[in-house]
mmCIF entry with sequence, helices, sheets and N, C-alpha, C, O atoms, coordinates in Angstrom:
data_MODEL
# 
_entry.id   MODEL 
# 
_entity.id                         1 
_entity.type                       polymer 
_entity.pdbx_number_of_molecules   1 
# 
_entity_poly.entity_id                      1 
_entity_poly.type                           'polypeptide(L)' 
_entity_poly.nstd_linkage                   no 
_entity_poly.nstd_monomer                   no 
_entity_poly.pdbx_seq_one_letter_code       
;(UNK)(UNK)(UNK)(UNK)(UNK)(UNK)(UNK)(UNK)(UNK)(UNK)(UNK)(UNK)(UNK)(UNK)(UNK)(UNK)
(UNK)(UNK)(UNK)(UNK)(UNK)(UNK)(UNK)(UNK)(UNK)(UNK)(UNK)(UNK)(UNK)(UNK)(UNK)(UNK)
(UNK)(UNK)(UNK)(UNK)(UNK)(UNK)(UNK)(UNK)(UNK)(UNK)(UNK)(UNK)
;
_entity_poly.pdbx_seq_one_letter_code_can   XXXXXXXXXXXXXXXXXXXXXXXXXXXXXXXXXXXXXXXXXXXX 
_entity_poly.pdbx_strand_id                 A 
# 
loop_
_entity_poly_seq.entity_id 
_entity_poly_seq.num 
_entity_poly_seq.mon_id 
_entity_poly_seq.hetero 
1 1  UNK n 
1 2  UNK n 
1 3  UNK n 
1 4  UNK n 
1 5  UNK n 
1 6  UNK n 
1 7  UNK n 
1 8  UNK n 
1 9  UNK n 
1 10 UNK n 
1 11 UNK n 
1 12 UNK n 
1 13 UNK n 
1 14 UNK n 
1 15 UNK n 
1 16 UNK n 
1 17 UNK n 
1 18 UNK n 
1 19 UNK n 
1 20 UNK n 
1 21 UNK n 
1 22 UNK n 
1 23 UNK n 
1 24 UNK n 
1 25 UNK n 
1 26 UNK n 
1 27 UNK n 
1 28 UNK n 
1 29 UNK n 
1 30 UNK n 
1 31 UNK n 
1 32 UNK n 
1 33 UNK n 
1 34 UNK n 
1 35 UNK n 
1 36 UNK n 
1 37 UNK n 
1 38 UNK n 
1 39 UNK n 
1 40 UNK n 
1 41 UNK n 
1 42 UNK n 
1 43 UNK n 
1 44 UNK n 
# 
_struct_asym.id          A 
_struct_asym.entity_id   1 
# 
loop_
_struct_conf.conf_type_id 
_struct_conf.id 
_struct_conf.pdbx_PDB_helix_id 
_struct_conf.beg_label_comp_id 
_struct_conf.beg_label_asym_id 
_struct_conf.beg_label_seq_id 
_struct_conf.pdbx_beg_PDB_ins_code 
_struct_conf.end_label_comp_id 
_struct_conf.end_label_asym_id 
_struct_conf.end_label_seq_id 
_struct_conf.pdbx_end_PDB_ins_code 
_struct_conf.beg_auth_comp_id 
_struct_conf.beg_auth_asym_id 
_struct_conf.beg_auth_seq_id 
_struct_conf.end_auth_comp_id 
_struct_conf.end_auth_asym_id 
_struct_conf.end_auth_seq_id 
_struct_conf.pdbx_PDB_helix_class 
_struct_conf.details 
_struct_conf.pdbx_PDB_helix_length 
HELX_P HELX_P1 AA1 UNK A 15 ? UNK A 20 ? UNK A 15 UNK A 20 1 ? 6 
HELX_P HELX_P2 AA2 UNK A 41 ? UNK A 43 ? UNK A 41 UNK A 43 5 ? 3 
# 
_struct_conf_type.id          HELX_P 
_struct_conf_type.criteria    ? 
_struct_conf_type.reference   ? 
# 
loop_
_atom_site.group_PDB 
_atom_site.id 
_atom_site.type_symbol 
_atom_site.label_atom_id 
_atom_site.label_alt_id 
_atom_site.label_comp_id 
_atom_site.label_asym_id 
_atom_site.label_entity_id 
_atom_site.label_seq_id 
_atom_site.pdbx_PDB_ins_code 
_atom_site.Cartn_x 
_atom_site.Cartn_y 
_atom_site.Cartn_z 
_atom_site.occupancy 
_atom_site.B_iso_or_equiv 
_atom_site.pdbx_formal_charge 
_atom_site.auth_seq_id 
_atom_site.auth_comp_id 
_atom_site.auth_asym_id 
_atom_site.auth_atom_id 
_atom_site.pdbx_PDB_model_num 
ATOM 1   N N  . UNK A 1 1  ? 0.822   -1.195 0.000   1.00 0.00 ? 1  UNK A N  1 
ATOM 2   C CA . UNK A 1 1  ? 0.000   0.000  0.000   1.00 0.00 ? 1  UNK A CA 1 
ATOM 3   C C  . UNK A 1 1  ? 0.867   1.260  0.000   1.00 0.00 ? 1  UNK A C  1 
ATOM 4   O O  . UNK A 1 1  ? 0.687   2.171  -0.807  1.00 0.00 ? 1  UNK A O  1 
ATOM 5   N N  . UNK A 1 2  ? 1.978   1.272  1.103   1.00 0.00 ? 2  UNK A N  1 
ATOM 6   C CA . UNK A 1 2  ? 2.753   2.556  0.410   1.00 0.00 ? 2  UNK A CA 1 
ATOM 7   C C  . UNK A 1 2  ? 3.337   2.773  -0.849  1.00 0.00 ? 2  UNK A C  1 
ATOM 8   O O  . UNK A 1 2  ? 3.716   3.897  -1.177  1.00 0.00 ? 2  UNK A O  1 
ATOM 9   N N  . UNK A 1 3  ? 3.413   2.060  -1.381  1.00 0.00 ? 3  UNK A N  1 
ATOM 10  C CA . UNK A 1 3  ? 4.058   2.233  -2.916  1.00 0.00 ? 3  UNK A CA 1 
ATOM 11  C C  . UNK A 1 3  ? 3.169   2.918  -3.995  1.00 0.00 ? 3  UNK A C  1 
ATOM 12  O O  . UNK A 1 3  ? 3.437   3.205  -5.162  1.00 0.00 ? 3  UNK A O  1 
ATOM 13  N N  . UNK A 1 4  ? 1.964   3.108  -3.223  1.00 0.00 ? 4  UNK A N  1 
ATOM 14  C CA . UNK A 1 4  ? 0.595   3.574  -4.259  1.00 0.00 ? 4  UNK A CA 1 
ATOM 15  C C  . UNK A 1 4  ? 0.483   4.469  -3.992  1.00 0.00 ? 4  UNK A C  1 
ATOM 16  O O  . UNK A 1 4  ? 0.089   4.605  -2.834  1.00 0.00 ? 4  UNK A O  1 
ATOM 17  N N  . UNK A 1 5  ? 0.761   5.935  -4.922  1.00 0.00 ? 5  UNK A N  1 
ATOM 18  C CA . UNK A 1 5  ? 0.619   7.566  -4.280  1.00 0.00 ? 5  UNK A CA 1 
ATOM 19  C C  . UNK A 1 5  ? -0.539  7.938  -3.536  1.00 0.00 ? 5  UNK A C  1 
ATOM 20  O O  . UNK A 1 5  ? -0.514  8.828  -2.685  1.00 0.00 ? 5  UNK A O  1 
ATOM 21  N N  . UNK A 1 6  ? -1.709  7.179  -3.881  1.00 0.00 ? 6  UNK A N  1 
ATOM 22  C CA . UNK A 1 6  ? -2.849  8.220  -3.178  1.00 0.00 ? 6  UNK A CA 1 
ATOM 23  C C  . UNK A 1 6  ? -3.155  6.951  -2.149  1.00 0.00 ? 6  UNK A C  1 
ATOM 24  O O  . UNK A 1 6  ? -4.169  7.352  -1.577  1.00 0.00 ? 6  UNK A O  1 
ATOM 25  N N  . UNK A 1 7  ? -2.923  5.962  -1.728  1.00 0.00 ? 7  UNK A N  1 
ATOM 26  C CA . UNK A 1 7  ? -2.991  4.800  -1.010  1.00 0.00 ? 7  UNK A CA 1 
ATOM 27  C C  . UNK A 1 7  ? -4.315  4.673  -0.962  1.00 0.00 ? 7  UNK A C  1 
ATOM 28  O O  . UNK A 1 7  ? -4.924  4.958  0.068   1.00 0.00 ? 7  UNK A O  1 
ATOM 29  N N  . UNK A 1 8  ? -4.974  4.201  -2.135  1.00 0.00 ? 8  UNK A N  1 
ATOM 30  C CA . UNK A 1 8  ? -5.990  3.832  -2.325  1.00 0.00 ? 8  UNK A CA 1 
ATOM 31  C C  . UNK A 1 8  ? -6.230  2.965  -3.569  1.00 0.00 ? 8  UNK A C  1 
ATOM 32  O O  . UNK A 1 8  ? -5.444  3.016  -4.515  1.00 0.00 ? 8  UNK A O  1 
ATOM 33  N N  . UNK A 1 9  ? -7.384  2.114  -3.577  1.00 0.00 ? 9  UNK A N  1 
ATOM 34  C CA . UNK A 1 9  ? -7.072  0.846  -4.599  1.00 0.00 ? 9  UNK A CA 1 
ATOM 35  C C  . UNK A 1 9  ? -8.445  1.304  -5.689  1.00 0.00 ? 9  UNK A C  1 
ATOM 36  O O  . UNK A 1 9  ? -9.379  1.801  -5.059  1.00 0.00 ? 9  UNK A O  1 
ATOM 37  N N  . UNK A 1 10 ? -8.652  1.203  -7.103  1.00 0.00 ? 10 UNK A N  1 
ATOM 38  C CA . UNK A 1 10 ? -9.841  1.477  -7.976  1.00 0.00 ? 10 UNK A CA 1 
ATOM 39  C C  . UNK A 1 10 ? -10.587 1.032  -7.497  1.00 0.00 ? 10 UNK A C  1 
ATOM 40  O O  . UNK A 1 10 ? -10.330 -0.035 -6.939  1.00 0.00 ? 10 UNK A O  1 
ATOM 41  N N  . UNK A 1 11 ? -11.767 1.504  -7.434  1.00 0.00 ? 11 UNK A N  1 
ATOM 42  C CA . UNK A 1 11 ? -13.245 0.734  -7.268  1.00 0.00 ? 11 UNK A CA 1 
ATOM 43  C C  . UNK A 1 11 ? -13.911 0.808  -8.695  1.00 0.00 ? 11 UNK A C  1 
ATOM 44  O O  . UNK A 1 11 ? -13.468 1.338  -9.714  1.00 0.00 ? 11 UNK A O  1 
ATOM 45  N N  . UNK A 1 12 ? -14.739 0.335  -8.553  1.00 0.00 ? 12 UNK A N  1 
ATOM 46  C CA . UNK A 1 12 ? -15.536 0.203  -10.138 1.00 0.00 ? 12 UNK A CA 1 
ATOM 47  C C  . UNK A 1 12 ? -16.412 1.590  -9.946  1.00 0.00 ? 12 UNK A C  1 
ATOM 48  O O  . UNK A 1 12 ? -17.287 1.471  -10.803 1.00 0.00 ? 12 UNK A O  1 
ATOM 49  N N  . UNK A 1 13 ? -16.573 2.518  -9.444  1.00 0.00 ? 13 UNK A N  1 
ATOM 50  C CA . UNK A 1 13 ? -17.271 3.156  -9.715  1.00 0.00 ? 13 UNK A CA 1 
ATOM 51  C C  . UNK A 1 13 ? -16.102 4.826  -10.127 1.00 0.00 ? 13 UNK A C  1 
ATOM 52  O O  . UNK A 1 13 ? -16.493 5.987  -10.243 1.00 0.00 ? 13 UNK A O  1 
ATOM 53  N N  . UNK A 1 14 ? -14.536 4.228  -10.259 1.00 0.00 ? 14 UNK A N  1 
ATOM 54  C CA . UNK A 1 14 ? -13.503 5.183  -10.353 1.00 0.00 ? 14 UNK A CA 1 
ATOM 55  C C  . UNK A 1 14 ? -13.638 4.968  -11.863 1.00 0.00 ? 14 UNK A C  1 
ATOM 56  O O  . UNK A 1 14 ? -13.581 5.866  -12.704 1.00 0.00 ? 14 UNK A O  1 
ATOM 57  N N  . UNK A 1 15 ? -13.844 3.518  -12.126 1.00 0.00 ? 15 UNK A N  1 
ATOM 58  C CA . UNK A 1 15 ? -13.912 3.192  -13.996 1.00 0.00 ? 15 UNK A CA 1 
ATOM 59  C C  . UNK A 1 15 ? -15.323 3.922  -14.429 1.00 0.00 ? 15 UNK A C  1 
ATOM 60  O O  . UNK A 1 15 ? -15.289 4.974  -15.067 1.00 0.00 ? 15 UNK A O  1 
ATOM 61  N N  . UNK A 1 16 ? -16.128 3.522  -14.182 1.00 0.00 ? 16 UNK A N  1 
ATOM 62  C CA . UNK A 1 16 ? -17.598 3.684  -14.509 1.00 0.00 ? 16 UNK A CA 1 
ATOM 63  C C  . UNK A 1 16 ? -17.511 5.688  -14.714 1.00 0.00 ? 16 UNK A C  1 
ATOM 64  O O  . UNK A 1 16 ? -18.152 6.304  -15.565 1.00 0.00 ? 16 UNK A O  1 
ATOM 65  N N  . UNK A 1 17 ? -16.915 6.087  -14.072 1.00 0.00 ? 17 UNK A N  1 
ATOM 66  C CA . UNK A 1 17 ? -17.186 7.968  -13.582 1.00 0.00 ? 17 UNK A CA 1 
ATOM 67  C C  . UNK A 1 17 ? -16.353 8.032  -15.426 1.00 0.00 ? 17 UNK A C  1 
ATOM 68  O O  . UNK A 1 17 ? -16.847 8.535  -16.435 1.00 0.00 ? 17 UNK A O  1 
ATOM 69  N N  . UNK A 1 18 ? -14.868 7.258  -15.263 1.00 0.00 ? 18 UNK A N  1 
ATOM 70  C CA . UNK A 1 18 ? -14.402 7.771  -16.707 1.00 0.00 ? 18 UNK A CA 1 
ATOM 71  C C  . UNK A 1 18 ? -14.878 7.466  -18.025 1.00 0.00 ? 18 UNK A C  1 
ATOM 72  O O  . UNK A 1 18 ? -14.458 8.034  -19.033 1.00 0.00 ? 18 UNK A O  1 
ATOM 73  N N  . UNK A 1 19 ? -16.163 6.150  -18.018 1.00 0.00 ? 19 UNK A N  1 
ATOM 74  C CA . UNK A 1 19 ? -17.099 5.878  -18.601 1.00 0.00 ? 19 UNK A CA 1 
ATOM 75  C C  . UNK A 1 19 ? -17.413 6.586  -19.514 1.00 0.00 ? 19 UNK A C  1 
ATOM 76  O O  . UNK A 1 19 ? -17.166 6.712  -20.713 1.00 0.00 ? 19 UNK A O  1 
ATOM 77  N N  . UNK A 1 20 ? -18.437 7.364  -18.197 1.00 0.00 ? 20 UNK A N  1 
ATOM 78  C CA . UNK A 1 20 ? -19.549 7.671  -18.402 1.00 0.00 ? 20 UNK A CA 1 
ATOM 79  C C  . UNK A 1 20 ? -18.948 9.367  -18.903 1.00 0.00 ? 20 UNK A C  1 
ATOM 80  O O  . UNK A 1 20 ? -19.712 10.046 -19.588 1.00 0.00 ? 20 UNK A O  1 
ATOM 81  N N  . UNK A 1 21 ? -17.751 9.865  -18.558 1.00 0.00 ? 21 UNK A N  1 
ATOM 82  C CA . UNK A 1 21 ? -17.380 11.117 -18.943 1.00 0.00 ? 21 UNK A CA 1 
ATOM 83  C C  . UNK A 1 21 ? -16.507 10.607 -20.891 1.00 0.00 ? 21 UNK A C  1 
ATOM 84  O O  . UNK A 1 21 ? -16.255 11.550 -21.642 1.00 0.00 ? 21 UNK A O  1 
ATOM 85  N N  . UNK A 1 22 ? -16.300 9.634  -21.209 1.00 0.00 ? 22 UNK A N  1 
ATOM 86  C CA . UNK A 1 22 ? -16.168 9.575  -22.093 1.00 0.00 ? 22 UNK A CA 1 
ATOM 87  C C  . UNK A 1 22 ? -17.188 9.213  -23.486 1.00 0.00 ? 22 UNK A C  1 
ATOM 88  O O  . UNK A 1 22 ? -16.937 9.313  -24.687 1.00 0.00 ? 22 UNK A O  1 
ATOM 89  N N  . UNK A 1 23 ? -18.537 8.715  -22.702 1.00 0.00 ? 23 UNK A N  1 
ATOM 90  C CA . UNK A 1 23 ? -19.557 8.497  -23.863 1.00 0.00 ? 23 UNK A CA 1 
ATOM 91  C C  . UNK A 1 23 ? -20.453 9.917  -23.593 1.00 0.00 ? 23 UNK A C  1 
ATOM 92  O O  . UNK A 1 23 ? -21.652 9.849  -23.866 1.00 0.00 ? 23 UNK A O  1 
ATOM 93  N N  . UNK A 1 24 ? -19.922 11.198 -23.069 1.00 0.00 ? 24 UNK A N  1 
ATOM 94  C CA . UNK A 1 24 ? -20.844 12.263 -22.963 1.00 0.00 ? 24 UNK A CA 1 
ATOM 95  C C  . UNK A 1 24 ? -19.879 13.242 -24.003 1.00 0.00 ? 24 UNK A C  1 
ATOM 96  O O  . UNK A 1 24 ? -18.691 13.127 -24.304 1.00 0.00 ? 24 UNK A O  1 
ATOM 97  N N  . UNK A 1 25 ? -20.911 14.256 -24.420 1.00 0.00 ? 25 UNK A N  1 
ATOM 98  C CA . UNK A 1 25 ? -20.359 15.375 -25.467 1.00 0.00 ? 25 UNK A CA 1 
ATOM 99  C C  . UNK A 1 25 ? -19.112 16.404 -24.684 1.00 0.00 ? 25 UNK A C  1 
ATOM 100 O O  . UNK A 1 25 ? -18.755 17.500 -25.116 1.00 0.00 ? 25 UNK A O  1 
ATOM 101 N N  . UNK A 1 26 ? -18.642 15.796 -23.570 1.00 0.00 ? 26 UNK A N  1 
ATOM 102 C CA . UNK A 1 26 ? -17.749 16.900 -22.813 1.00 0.00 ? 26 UNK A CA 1 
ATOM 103 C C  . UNK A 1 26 ? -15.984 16.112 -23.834 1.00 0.00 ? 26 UNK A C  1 
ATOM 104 O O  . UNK A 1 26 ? -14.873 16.590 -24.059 1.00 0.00 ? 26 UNK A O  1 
ATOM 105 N N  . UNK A 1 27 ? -16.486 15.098 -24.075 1.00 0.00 ? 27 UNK A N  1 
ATOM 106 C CA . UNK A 1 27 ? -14.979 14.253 -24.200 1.00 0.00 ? 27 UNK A CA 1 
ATOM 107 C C  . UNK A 1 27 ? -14.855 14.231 -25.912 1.00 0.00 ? 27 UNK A C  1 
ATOM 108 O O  . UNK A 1 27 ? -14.272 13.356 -26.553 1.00 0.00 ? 27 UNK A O  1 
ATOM 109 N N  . UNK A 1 28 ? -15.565 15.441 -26.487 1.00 0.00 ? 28 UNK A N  1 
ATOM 110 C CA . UNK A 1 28 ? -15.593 14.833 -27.896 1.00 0.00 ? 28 UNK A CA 1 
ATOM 111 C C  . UNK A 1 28 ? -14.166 15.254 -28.463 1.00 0.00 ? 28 UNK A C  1 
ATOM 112 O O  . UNK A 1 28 ? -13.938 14.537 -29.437 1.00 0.00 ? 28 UNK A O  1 
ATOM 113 N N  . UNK A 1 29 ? -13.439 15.867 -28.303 1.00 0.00 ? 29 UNK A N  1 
ATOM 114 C CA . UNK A 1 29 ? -11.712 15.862 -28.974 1.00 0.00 ? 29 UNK A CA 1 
ATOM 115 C C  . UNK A 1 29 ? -11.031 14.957 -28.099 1.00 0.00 ? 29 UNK A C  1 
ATOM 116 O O  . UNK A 1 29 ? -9.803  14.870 -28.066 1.00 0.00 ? 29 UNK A O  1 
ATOM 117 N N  . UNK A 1 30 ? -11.441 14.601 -27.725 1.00 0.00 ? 30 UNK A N  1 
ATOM 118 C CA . UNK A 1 30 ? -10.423 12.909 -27.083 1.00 0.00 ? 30 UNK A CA 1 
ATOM 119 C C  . UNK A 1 30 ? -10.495 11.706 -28.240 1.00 0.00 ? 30 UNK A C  1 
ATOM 120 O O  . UNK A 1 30 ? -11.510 11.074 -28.530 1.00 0.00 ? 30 UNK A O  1 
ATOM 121 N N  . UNK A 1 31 ? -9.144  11.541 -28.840 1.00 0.00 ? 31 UNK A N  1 
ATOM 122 C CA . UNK A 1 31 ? -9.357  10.428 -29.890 1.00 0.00 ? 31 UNK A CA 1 
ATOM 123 C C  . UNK A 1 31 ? -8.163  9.572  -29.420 1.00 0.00 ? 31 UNK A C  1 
ATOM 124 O O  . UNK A 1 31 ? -7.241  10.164 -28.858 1.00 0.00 ? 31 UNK A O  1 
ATOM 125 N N  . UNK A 1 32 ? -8.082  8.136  -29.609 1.00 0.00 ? 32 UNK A N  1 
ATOM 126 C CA . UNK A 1 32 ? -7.349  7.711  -29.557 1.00 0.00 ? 32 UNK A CA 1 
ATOM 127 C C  . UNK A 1 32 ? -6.080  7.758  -28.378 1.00 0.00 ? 32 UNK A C  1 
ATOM 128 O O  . UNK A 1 32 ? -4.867  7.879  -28.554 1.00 0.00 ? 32 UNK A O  1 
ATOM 129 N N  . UNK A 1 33 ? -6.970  7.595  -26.955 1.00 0.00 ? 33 UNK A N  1 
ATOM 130 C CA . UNK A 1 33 ? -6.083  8.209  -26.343 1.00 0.00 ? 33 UNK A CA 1 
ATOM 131 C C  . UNK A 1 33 ? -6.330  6.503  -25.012 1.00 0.00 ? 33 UNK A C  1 
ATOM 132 O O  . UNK A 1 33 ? -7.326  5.787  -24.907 1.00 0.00 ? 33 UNK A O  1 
ATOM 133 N N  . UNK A 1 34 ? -4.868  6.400  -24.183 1.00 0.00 ? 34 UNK A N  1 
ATOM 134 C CA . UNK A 1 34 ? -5.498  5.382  -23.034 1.00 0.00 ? 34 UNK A CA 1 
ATOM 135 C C  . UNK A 1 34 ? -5.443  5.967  -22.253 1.00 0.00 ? 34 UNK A C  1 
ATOM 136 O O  . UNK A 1 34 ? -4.553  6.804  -22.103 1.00 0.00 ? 34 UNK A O  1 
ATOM 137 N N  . UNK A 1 35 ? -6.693  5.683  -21.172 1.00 0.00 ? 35 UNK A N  1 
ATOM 138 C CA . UNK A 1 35 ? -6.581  6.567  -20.112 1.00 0.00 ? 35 UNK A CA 1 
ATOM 139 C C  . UNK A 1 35 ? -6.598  5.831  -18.962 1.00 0.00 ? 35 UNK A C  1 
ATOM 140 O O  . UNK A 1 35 ? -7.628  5.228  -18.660 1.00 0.00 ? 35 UNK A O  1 
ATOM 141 N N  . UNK A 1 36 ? -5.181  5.761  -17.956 1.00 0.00 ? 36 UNK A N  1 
ATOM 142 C CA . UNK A 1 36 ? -5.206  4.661  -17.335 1.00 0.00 ? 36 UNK A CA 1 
ATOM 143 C C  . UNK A 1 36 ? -5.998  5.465  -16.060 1.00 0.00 ? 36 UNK A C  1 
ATOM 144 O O  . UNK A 1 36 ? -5.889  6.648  -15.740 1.00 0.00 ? 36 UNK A O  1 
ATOM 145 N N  . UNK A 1 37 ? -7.000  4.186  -15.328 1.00 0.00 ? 37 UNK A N  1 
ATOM 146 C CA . UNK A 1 37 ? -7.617  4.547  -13.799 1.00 0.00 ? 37 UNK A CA 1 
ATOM 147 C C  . UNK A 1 37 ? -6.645  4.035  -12.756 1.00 0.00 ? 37 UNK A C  1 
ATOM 148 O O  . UNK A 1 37 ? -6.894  2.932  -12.270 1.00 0.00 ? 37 UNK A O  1 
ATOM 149 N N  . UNK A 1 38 ? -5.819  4.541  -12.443 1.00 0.00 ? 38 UNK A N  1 
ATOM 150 C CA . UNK A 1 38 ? -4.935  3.364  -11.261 1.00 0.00 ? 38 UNK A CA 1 
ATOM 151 C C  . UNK A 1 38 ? -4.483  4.339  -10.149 1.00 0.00 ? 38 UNK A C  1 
ATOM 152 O O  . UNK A 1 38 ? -3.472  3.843  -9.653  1.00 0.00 ? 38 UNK A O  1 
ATOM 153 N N  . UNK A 1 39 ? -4.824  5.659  -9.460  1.00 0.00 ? 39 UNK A N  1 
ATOM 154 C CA . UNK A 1 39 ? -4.661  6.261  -8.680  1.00 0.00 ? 39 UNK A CA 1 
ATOM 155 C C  . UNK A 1 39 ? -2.582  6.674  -8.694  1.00 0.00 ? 39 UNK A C  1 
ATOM 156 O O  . UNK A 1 39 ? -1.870  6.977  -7.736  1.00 0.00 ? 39 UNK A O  1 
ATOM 157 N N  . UNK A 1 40 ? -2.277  6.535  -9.893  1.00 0.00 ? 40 UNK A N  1 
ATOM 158 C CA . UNK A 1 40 ? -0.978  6.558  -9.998  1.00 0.00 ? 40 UNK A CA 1 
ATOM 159 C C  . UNK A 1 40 ? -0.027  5.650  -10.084 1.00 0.00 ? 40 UNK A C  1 
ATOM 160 O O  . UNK A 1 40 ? 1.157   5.803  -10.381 1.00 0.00 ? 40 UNK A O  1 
ATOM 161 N N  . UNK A 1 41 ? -0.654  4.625  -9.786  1.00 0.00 ? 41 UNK A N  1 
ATOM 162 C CA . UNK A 1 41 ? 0.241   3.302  -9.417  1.00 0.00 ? 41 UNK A CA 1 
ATOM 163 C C  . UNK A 1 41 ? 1.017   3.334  -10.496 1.00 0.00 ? 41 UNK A C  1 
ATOM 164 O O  . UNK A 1 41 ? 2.219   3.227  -10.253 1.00 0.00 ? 41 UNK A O  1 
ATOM 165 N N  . UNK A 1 42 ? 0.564   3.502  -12.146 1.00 0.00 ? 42 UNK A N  1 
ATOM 166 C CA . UNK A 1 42 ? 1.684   3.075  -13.065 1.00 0.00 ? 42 UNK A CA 1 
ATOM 167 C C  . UNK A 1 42 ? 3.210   3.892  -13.101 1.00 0.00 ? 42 UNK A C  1 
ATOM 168 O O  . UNK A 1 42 ? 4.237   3.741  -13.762 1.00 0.00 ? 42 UNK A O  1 
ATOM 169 N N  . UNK A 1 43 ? 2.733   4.921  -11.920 1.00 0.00 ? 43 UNK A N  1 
ATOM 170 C CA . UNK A 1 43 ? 4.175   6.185  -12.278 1.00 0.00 ? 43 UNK A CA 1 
ATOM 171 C C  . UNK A 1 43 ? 5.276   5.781  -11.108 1.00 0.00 ? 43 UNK A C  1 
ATOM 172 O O  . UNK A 1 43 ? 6.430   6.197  -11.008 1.00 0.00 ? 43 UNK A O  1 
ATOM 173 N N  . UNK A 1 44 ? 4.508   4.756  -10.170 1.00 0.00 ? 44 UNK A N  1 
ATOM 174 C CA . UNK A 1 44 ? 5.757   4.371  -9.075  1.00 0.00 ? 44 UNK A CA 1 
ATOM 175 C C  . UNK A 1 44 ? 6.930   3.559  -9.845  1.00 0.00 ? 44 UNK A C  1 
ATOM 176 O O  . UNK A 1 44 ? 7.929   3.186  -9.230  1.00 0.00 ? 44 UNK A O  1 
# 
């Protein structure tokens, strides 16, 4: 758990929020992009 910047683990509702902000008209110049949910973990 310390190795994880915000010491906290995804829940499904951390995926579901980037979802739901990517099938709405706020995300329409986002192409081709990954957007990882992992509270930072991939940058340790």
């Amino acid at each position: 758990m310390k190795k994880i910047p915000y010491r906290k683990f995804v829940e499904i509702s951390d995926v579901t929020n980037v979802i739901l902000f990517l099938m709405s008209d706020k995300s329409d110049a986002i192409r081709g992009q990954n957007i990882v949910v992992d509270y930072g973990y991939t940058i340790v």
